[in-house]
VOTITI-915167 format. One record per atom (N, C-alpha, C): residue number from 1; atom name; z, x, y. Coordinates in nm, 4 decimals. Layout:
<rs>
R     k    a          w          u          v
R   NUM   CA          Z          X          Y
...
</rs>
This chain:
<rs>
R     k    a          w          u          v
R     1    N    -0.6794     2.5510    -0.2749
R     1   CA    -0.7789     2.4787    -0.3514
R     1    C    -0.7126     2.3753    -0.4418
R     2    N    -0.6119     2.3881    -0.5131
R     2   CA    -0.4984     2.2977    -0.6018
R     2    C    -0.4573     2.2188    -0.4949
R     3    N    -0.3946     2.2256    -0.4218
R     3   CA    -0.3431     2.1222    -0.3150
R     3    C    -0.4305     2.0111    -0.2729
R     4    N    -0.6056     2.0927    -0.2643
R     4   CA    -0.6443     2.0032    -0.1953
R     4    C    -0.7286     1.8796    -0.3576
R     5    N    -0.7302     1.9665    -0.4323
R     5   CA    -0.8088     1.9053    -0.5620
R     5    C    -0.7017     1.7901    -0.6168
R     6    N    -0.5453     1.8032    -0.6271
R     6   CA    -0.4183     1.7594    -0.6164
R     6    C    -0.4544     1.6264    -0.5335
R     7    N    -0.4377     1.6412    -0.4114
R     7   CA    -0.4862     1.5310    -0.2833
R     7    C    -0.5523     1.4346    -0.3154
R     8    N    -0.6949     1.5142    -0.3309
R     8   CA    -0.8308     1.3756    -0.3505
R     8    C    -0.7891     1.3037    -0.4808
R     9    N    -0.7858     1.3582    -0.6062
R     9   CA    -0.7125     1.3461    -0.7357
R     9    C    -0.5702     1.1835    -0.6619
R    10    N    -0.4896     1.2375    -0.6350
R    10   CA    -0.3677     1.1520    -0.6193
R    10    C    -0.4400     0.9798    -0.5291
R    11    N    -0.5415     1.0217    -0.4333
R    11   CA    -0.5988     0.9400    -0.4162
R    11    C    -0.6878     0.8439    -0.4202
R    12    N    -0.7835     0.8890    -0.5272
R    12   CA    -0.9040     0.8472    -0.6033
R    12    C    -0.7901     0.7297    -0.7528
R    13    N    -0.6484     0.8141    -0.7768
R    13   CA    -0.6014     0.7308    -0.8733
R    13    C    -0.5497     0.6174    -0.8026
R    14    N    -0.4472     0.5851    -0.6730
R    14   CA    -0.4217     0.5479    -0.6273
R    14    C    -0.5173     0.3860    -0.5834
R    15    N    -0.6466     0.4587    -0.5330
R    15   CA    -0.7262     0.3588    -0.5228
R    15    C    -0.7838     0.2552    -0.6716
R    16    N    -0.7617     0.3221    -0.7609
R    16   CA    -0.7774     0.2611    -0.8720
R    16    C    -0.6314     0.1626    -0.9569
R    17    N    -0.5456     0.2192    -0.8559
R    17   CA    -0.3979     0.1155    -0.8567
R    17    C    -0.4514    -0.0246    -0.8304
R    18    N    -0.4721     0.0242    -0.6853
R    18   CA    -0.4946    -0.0689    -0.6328
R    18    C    -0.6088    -0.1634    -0.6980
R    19    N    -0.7121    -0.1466    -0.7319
R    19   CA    -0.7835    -0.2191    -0.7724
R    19    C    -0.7862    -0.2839    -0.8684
R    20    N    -0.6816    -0.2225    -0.9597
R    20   CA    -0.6172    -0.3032    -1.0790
R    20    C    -0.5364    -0.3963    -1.0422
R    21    N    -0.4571    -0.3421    -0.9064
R    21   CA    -0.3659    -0.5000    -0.8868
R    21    C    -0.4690    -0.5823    -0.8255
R    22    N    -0.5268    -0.6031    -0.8291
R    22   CA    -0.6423    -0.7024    -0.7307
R    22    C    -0.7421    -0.7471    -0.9027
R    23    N    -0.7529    -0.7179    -0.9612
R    23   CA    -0.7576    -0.7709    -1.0745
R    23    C    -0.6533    -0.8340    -1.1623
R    24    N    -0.5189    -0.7816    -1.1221
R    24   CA    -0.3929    -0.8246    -1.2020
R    24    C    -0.3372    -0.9692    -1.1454
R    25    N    -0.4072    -0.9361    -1.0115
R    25   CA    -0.3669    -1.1080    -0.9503
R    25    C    -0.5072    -1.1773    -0.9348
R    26    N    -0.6013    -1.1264    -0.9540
R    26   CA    -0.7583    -1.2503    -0.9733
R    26    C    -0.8000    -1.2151    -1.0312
R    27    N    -0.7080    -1.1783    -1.2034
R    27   CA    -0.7895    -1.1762    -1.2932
R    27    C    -0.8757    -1.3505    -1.3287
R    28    N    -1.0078    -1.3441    -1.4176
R    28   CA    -1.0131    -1.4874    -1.4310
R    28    C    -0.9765    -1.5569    -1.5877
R    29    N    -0.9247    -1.4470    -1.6897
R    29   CA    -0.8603    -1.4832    -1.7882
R    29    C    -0.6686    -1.3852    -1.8573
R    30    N    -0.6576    -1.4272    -1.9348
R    30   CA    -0.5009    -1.3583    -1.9699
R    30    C    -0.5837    -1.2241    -2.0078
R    31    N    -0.6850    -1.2181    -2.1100
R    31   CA    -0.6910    -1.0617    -2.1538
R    31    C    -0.7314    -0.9952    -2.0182
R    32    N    -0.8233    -1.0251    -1.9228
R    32   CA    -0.8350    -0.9396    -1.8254
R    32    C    -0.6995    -0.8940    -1.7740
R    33    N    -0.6063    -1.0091    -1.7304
R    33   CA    -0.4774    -0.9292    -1.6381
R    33    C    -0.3930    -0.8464    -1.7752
R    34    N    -0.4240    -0.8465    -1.8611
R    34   CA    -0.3405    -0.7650    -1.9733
R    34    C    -0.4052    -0.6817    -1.9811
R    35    N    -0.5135    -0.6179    -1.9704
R    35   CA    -0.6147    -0.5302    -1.9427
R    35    C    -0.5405    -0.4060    -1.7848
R    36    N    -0.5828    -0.5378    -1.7115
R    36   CA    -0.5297    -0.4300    -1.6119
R    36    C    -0.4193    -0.4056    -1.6172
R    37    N    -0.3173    -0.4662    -1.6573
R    37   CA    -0.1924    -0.4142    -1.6552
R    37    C    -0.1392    -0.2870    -1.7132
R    38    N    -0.2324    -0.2466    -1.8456
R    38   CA    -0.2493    -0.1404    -1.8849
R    38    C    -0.2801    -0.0685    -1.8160
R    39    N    -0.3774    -0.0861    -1.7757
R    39   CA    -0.4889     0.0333    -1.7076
R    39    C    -0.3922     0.0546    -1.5587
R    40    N    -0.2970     0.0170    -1.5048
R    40   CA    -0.2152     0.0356    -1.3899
R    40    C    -0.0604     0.0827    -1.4840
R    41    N    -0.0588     0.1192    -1.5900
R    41   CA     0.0551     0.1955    -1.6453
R    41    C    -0.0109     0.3186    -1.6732
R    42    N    -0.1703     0.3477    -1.7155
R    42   CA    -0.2194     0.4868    -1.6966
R    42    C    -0.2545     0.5241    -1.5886
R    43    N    -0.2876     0.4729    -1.4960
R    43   CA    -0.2628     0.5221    -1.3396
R    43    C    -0.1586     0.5735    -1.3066
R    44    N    -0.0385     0.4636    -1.3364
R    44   CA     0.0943     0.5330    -1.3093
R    44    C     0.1256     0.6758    -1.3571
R    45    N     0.1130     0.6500    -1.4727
R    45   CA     0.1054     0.8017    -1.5362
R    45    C     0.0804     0.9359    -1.5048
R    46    N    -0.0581     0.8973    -1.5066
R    46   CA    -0.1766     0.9921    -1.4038
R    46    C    -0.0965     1.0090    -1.2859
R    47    N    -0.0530     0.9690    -1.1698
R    47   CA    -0.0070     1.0250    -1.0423
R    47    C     0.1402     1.0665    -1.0465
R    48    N     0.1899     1.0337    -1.1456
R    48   CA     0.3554     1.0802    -1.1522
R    48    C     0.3502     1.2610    -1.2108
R    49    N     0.2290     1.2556    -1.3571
R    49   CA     0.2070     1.3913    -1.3682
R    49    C     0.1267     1.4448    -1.2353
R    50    N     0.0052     1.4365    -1.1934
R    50   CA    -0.0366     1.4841    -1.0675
R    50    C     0.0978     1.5149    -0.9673
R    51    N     0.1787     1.4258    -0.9330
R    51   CA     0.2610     1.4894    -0.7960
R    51    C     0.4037     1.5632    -0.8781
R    52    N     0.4289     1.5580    -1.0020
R    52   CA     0.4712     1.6817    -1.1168
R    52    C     0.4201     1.8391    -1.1060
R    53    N     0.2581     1.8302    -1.0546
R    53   CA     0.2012     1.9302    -1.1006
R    53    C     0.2123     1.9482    -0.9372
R    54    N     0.1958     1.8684    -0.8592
R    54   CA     0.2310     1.9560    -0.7057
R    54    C     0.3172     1.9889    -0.6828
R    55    N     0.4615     1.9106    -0.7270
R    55   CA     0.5889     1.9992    -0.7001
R    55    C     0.6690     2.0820    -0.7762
R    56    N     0.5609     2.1380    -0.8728
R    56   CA     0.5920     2.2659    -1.0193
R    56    C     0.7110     2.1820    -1.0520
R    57    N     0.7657     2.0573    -1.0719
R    57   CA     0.8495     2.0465    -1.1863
R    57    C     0.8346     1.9529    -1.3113
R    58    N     0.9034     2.0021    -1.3765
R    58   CA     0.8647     1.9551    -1.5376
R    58    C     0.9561     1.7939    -1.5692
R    59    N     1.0324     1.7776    -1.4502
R    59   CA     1.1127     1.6749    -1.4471
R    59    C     0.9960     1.5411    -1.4726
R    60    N     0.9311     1.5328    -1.4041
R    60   CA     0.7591     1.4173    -1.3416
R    60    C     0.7496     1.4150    -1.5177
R    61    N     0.7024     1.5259    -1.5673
R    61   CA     0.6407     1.5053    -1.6915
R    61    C     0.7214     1.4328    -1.8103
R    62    N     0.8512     1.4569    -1.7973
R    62   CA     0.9539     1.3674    -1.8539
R    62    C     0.9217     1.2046    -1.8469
R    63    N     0.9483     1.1715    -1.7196
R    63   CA     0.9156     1.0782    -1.6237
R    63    C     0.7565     1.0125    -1.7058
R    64    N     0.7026     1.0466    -1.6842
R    64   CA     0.5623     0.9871    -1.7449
R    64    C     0.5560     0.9850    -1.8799
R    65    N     0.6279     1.0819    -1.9936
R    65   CA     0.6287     1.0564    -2.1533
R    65    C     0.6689     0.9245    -2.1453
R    66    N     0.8251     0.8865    -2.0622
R    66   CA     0.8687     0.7838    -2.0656
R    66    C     0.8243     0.6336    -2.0490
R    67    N     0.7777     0.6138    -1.9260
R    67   CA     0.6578     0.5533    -1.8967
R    67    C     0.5381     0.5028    -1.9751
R    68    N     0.5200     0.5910    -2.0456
R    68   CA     0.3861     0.5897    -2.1417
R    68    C     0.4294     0.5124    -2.2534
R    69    N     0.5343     0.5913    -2.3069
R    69   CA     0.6539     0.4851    -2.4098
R    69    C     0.6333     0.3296    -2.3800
R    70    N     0.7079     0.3074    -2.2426
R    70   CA     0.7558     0.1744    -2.1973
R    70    C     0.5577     0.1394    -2.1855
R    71    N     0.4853     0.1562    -2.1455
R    71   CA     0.3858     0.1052    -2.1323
R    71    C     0.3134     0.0694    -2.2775
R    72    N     0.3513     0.1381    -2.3871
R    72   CA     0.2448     0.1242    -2.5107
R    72    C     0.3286    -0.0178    -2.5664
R    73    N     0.4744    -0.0080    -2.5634
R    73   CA     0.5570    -0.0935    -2.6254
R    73    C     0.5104    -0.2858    -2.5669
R    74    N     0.4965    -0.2603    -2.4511
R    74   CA     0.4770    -0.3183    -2.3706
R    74    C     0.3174    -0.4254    -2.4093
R    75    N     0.2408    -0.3455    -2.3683
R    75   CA     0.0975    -0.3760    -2.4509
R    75    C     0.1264    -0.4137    -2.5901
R    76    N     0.1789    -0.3623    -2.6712
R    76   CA     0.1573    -0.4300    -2.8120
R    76    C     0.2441    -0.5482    -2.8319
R    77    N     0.3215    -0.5669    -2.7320
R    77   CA     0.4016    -0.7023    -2.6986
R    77    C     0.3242    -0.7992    -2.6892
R    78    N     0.2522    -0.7925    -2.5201
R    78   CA     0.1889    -0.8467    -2.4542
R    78    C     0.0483    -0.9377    -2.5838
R    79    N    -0.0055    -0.7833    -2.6344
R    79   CA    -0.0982    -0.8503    -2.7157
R    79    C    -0.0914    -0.9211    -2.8380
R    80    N     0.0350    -0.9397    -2.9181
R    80   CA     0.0703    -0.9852    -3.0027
R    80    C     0.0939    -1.1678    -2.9643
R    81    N     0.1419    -1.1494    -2.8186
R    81   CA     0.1821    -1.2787    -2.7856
R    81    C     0.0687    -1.3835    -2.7225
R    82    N    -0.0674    -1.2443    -2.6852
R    82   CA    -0.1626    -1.3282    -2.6625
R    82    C    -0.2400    -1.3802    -2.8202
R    83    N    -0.2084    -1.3150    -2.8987
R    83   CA    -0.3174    -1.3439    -2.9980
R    83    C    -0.2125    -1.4722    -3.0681
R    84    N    -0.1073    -1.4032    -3.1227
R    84   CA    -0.0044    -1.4940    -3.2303
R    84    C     0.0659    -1.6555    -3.1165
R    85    N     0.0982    -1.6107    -3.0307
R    85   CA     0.1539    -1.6969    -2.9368
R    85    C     0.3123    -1.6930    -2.9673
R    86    N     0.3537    -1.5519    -3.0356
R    86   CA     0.5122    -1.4703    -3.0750
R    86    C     0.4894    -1.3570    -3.0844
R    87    N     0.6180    -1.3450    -3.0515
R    87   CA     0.6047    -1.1939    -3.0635
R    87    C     0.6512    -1.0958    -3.1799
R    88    N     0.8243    -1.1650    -3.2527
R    88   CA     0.8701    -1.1367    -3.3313
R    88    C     0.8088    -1.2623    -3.4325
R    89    N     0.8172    -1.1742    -3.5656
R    89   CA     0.7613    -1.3154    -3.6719
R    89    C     0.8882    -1.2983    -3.7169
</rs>
């Protein structure tokens, strides 16, 4: 029942990868593709813990704190440079 809930799960996120990159390349403004770009670093997330939790190791979950890190840092970059037009003052 986990394997298969695991499965649909890994693929339902997957498809939502995808659909973020298809917004990340036709987005029709900067906040949209900064939008998705986020939203395809919590996807990432999401399926690195998911295939963590299929192969019982705790290594994945490492893996995704990290990730999450590089993704928040990332965004408050991104949005600083859309609003200020810098990043460092």
């Amino acid at each position: 029942m986990l394997s298969t809930a695991l499965s649909i799960a890994m693929g339902l996120f997957v498809l939502a990868w995808v659909l973020n990159l298809g917004r990340l390349i036709f987005g029709p403004s900067l906040p949209d593709r900064v939008l998705a770009l986020d939203t395809m670093y919590i996807n990432s997330i999401a399926l690195i813990v998911l295939y963590g939790i299929q192969q019982s190791s705790k290594l994945y979950f490492e893996a995704a704190m990290l990730i999450a890190l590089i993704g928040f840092v990332s965004t408050v970059a991104v949005a600083k440079y859309v609003t200020r037009g810098d990043i460092i003052e």
